[in-house]
Structure formats: structure tokens, C-alpha cells
N, C-alpha and C positions, 0 to 999 in steps of 0.2 A: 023709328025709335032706336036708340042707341044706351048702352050703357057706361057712365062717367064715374072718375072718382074726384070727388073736389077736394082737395087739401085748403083748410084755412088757416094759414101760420098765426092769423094772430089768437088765435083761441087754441091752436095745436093740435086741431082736429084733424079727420078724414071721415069722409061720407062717399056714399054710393048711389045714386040715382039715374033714373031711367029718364031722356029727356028725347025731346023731339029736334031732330038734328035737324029741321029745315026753318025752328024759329032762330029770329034776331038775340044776339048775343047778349043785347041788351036787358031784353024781357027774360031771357034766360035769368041773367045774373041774378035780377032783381024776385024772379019765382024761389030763385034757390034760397038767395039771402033771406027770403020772408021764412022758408021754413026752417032753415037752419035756427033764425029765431027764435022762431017757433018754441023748437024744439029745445034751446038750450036756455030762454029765459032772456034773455036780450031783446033792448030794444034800439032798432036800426032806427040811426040818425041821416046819413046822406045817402040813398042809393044810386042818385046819378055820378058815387066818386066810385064806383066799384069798376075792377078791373080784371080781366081774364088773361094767365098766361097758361101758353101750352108747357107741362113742365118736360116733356120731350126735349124742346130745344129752347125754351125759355122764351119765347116767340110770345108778344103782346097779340090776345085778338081783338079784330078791330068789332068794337059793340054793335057797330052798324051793320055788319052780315052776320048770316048765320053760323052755328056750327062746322056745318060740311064747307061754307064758304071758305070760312077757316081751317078745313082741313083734318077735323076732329072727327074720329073714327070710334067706334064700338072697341070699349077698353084701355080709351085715352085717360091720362088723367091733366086734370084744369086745375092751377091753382088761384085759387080768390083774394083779390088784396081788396 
């Protein structure tokens, strides 16, 4: 387990969460985007369009690996488009 920060530009947020660095980016996205919903009253319309970049070097990851495959370390942060 790893801890992340995800920025979402289009809502102008930041979040902090604790995630399993060895799931798929994909399942990622899609657990995150469900709570951030959640949480902020929104309801997600496509989540196969969601897209992970490292904001370190602006680096797209690719959904199909995981985390660590991608490089993403305890105190990265991911932004979500």
C-alpha cells in the first residue's frame, strides 16, 4: 500500500488516498473516480475515458499496468483527467 495525492483539475480538487500499488491503473482510476463521486455529489458518466498522469514529469500511465509498473511511489501525486 502506498500513499497518493490525486489532483482533479476539473473540479479543482486534491485528495489523498491510500491505494494498492500492485492493482491495474485502470481499476484504480475507476475505485477512485467512484468515491470521489461519492463524495462530492456527482455522477460519473464514462469511466473507461479516464486518464492518469504522473504530475512529476507529466508522463501518461498506461491503465493497463499497474502503479509500481508505472513507476508511482509512496507520496507521488497522479493527476485525473
Amino acid at each position: 500500500m502506498i500513499n497518493i495525492d490525486v489532483l482533479v483539475p476539473s473540479i479543482s480538487k486534491k485528495y489523498e488516498f491510500t491505494v494498492n500499488e500492485t492493482v491495474k491503473c485502470m481499476i484504480c482510476a475507476d475505485e477512485i473516480a467512484e468515491l470521489i463521486c461519492q463524495k462530492e455529489g456527482y455522477q460519473m458518466e464514462n469511466s473507461g475515458a479516464l486518464a492518469m498522469l504522473n504530475q512529476q514529469d507529466l508522463s501518461i500511465l498506461n491503465m493497463s499496468l499497474s502503479l509500481r509498473e508505472n513507476g508511482i511511489v509512496n507520496g507521488d501525486t497522479i493527476i485525473m483527467i
